[in-house]
C-alpha positions as CSV (number, residue, x, y, z in Angstrom):
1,X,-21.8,-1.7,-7.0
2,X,-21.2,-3.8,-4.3
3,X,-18.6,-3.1,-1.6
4,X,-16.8,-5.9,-1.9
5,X,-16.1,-4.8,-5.7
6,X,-15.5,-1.0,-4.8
7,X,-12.0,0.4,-4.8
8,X,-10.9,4.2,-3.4
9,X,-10.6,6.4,-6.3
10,X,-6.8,7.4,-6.5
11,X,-5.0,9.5,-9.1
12,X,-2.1,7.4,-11.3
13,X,1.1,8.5,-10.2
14,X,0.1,10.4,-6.7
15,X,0.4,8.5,-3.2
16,X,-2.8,8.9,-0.8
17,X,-5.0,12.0,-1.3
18,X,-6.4,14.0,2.0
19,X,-9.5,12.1,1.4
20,X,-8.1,8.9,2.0
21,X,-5.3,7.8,4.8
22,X,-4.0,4.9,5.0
23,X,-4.3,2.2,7.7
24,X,-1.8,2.4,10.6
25,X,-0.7,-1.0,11.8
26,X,-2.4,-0.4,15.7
27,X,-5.9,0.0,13.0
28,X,-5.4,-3.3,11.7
29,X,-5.1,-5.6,14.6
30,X,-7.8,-3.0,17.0
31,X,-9.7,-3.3,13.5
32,X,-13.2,-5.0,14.9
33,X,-16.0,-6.1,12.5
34,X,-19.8,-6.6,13.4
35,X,-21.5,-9.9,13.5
36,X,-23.4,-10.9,11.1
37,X,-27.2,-9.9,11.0
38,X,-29.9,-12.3,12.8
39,X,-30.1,-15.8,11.5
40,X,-26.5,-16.1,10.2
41,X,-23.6,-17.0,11.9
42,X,-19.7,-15.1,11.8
43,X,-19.1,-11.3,10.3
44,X,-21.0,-8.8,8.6
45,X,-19.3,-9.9,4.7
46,X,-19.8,-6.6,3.3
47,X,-17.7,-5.1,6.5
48,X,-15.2,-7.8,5.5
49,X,-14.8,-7.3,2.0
50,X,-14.5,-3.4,2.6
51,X,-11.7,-4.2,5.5
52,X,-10.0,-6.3,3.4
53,X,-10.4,-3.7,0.0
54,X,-8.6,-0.9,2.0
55,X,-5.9,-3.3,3.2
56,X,-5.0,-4.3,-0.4
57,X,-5.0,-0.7,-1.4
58,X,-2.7,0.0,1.3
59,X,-0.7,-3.1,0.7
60,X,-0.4,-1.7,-2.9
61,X,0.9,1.3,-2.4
62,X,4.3,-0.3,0.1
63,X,4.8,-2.7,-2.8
64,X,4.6,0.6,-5.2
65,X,6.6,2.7,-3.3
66,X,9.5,-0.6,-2.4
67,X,9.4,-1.3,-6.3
68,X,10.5,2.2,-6.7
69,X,13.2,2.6,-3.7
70,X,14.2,-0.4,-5.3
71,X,14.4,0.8,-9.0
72,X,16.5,4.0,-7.5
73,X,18.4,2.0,-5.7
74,X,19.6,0.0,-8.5
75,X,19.8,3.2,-10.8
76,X,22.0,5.1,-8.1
77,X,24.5,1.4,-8.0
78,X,24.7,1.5,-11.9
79,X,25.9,5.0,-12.1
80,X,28.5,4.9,-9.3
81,X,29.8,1.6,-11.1
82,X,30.2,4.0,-14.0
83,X,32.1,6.5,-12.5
84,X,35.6,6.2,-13.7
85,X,38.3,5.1,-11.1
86,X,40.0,8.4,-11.1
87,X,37.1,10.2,-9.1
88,X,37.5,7.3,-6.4
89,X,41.3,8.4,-5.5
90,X,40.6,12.3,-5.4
91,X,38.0,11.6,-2.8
């Protein structure tokens, strides 16, 4: 399999295992990849594509976790919209 194709094995429904942490924002832009090997020009692709894999996985998991903060969010506004009035004025 090539790198570019390979994705960290994670388990549905748990965040990051111990195995694998996830990028800090100083690791992305300190990130540097090696040049590509004699008698091509720019950056080692494989290094790329595996930069650029654990990114996405990263980026993945903030859109998973905002989806849910959303979600509860939402769920938390729906039941306080439910609560009758009379609970407001004893408070």
């Amino acid at each position: 399999m090539s790198v570019r194709n390979h994705r960290p094995a994670r388990d549905v429904g748990v965040s990051y295992s111990a195995a694998y942490t996830s990028l800090l924002p100083w690791q992305v832009r300190e990130r540097r990849i090696a040049p590509a090997l004699p008698g091509r020009r720019g950056l080692d692709p494989d290094d790329v594509y595996a930069f650029l894999d654990r990114v996405a996985v990263d980026m993945a998991a903030v859109y998973a976790a905002l989806a849910e903060s959303r979600r509860e969010t939402a769920r938390i506004k729906r039941e306080l919209d439910r609560r009758p009035a009379t609970q407001d004025q004893a408070r």
